[in-house]
VOPAGU-2260 file (C-alpha; in pm, 1 decimal, decimal comma):
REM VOPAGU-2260
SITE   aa  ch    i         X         Y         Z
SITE  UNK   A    0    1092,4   -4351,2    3232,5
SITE  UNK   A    1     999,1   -4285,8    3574,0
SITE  UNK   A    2     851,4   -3945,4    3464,7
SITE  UNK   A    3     612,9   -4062,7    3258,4
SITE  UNK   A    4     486,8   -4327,9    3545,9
SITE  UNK   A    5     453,7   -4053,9    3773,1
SITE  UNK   A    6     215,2   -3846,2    3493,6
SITE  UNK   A    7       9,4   -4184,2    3499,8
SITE  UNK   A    8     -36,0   -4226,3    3848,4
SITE  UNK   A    9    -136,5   -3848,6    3860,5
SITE  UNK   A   10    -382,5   -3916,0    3624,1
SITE  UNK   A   11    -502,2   -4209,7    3853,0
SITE  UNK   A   12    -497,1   -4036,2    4167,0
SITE  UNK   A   13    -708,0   -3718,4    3983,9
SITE  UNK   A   14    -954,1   -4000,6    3892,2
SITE  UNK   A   15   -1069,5   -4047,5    4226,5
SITE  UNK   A   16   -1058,1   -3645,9    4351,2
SITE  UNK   A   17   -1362,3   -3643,1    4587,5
SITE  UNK   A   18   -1391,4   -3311,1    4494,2
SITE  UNK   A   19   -1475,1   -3395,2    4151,0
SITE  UNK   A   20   -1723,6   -3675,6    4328,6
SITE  UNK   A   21   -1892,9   -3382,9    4516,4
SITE  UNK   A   22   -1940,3   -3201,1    4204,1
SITE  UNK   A   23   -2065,3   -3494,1    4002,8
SITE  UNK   A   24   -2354,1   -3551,5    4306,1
SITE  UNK   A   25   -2409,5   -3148,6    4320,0
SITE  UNK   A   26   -2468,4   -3165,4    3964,5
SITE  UNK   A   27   -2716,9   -3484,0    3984,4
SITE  UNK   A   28   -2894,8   -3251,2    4242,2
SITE  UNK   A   29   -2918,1   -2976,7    4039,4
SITE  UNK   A   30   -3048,6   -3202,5    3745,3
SITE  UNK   A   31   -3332,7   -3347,3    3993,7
SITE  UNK   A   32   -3430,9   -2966,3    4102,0
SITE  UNK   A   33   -3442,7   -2865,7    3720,9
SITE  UNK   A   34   -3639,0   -3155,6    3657,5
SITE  UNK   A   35   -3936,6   -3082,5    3400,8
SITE  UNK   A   36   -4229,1   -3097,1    3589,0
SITE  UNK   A   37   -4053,0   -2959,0    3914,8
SITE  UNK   A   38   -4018,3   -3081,7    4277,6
SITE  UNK   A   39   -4397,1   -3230,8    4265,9
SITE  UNK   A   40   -4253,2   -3498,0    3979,8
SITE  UNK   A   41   -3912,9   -3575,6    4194,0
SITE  UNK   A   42   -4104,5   -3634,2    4520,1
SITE  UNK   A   43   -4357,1   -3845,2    4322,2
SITE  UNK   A   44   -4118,2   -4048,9    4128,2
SITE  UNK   A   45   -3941,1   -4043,5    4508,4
SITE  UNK   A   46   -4262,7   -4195,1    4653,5
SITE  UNK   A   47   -4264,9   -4478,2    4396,4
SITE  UNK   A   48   -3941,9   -4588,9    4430,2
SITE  UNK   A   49   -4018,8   -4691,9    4793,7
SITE  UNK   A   50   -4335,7   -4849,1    4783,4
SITE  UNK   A   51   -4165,4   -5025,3    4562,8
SITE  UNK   A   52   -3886,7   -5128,8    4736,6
SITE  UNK   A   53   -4090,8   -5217,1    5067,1
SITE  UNK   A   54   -4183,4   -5537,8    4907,1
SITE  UNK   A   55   -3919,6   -5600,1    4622,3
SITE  UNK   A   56   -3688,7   -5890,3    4894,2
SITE  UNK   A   57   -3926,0   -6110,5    4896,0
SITE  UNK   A   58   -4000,9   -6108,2    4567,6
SITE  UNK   A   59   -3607,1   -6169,0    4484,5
SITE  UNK   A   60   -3584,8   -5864,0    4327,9
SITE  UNK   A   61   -3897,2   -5925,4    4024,0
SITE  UNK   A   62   -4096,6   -5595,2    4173,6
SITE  UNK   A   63   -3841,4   -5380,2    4051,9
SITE  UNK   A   64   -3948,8   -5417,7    3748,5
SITE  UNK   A   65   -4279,8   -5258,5    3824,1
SITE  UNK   A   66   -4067,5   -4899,6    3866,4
SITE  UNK   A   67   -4045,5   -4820,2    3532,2
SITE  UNK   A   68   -4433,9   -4872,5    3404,2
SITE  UNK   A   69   -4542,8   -4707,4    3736,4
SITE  UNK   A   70   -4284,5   -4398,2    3647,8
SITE  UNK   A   71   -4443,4   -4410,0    3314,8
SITE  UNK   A   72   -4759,5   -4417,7    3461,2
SITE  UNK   A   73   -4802,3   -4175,9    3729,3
SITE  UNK   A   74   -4537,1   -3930,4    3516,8
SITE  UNK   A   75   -4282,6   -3934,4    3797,3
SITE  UNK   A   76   -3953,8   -3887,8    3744,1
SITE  UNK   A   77   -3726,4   -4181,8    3717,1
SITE  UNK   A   78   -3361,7   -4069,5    3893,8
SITE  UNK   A   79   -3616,2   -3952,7    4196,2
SITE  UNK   A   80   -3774,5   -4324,6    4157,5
SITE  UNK   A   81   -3460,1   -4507,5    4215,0
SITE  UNK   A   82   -3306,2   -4248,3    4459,1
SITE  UNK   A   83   -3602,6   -4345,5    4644,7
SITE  UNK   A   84   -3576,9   -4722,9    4581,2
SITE  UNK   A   85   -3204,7   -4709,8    4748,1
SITE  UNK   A   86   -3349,1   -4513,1    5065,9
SITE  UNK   A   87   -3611,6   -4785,0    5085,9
SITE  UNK   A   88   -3246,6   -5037,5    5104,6
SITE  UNK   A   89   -3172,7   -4841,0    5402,4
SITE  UNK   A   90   -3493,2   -4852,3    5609,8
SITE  UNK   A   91   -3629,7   -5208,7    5532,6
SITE  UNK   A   92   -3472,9   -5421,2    5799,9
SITE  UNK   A   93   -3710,9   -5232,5    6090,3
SITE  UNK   A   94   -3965,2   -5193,4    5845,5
SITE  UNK   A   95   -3981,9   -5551,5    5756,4
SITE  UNK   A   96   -4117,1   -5616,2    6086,7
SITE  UNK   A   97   -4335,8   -5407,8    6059,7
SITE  UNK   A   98   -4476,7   -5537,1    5669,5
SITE  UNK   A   99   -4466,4   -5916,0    5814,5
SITE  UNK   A  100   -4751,6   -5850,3    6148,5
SITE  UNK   A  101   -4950,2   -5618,6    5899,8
SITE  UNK   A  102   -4912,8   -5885,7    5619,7
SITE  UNK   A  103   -5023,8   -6149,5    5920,3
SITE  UNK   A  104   -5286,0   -5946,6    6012,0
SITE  UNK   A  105   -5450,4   -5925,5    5646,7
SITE  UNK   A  106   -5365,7   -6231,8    5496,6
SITE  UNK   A  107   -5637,6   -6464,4    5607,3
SITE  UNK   A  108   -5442,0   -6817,6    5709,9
SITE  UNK   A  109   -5686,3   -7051,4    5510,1
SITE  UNK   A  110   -5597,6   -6822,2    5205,2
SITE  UNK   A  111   -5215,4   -6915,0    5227,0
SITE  UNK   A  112   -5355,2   -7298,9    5298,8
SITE  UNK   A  113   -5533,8   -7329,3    4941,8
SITE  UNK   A  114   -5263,6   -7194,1    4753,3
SITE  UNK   A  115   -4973,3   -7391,4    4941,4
SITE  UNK   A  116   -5177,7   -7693,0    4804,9
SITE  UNK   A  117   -5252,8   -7563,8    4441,1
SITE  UNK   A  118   -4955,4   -7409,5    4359,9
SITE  UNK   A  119   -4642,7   -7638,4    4229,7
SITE  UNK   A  120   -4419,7   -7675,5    4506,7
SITE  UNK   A  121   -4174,9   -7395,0    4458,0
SITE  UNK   A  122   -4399,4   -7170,5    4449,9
SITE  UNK   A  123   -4568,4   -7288,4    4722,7
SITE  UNK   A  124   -4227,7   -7238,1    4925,4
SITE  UNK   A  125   -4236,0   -6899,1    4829,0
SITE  UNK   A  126   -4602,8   -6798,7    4893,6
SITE  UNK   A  127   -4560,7   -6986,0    5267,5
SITE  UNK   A  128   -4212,0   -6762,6    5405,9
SITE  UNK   A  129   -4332,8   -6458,4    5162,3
SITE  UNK   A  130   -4632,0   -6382,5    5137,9
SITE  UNK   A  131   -4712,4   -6185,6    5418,1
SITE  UNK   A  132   -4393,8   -5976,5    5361,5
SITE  UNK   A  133   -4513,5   -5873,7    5053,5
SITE  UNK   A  134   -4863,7   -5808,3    5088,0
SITE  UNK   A  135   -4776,8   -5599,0    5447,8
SITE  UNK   A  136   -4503,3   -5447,0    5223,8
SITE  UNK   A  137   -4699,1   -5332,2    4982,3
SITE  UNK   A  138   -4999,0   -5170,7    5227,6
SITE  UNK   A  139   -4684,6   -4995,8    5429,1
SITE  UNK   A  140   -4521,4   -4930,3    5107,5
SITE  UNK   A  141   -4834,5   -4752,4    5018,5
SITE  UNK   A  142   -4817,5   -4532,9    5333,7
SITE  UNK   A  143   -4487,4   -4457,3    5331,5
SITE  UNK   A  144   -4531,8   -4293,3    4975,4
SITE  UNK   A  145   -4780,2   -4096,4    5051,4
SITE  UNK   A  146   -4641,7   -3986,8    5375,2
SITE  UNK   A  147   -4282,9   -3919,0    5207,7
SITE  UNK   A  148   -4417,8   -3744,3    4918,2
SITE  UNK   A  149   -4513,3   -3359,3    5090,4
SITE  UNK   A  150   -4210,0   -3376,6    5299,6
SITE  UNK   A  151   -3999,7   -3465,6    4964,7
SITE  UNK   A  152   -4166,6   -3204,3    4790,5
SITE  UNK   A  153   -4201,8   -2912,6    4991,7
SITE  UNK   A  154   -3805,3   -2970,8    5057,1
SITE  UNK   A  155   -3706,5   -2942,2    4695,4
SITE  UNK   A  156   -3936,8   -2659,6    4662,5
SITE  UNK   A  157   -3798,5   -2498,9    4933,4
SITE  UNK   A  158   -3416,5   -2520,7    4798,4
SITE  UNK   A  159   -3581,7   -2433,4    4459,4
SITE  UNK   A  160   -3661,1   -2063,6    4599,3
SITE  UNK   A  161   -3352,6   -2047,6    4790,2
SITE  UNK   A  162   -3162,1   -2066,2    4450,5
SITE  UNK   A  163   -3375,0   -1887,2    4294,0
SITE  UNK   A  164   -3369,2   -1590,9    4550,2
SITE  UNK   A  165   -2927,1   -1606,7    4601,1
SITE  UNK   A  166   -2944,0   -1569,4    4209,0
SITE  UNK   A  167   -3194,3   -1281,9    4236,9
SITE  UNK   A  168   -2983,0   -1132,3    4494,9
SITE  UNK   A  169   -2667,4   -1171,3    4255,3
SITE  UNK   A  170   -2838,6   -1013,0    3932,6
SITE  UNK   A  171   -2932,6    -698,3    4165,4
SITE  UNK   A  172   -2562,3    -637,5    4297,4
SITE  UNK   A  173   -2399,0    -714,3    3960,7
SITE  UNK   A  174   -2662,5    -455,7    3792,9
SITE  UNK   A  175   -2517,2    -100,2    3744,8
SITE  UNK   A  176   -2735,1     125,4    3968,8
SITE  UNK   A  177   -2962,2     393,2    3776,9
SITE  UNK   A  178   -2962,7     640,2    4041,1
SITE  UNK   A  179   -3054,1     983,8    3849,2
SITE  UNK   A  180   -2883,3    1298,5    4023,2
């Protein structure tokens, strides 16, 4: 009897091998370098997923619904879309700063006056703590696409060659040599 708990908690423990984590990631990465389209499509799909994200907290969450149409759209890639989206996670609490003067500094105040008054009061809650977040988060969202898509894509193009060169290199020392003498 104890044998057979001892198989099970083997079978547990192999479960949760981080070396079959690091290969599950390493594949994922492989997938997004294979990805039709190529790097250009990852970074792009990249790029969306954190304008997006620059202005999806004050919205409680509703703008991440706009990644799918603007994957769709702008033929991006989608796993490059929400890799992006959980970077954006990482770097929005200094950003957010940042997306509430910008939002301050284009929102003009007798704007947020007219629709605090014409908007039922929920909303009105919303539009008053929010609405400068999301309209600076979507102008540095905007920036930080563009500015994160070359560096995005000239890295995966970059690892692209490597491979592509090792397996070059590989296929010439595994050929048999036609020397004539």
């Amino acid at each position: 009897m104890q044998s057979t708990q001892k198989v099970k908690m083997m079978k547990v423990k192999a479960r949760y091998d981080w070396k079959s984590t690091k290969r599950w990631f390493r594949y994922k990465y492989l997938l997004l370098l294979r990805a039709k389209g190529g790097p250009s499509k990852v970074a792009r799909g990249f790029s969306i997923g954190l304008f997006v994200e620059m202005f999806t907290l004050p919205t409680a969450g509703f703008a991440f619904a706009l990644i799918f149409p603007l994957v769709y759209l702008l033929r991006a890639n989608l796993p490059g879309a929400l890799i992006g989206f959980v970077f954006g996670k990482v770097i929005y609490i200094p950003f957010s700063i940042l997306n509430k003067q910008v939002g301050d500094w284009l929102v003009p105040k007798h704007f947020k006056i007219y629709l605090i008054h014409h908007l039922p009061h929920m909303l009105s809650n919303i539009i008053r703590s929010g609405l400068d977040l999301i309209v600076g988060g979507m102008v540095v969202g905007l920036v930080l696409g563009i500015i994160a898509y070359f560096p995005i894509m000239l890295l995966l193009k970059y690892h692209a060659n490597r491979r592509k060169e090792k397996r070059r290199i590989r296929k010439d020392q595994l050929a048999p040599s036609n020397t004539n003498e």
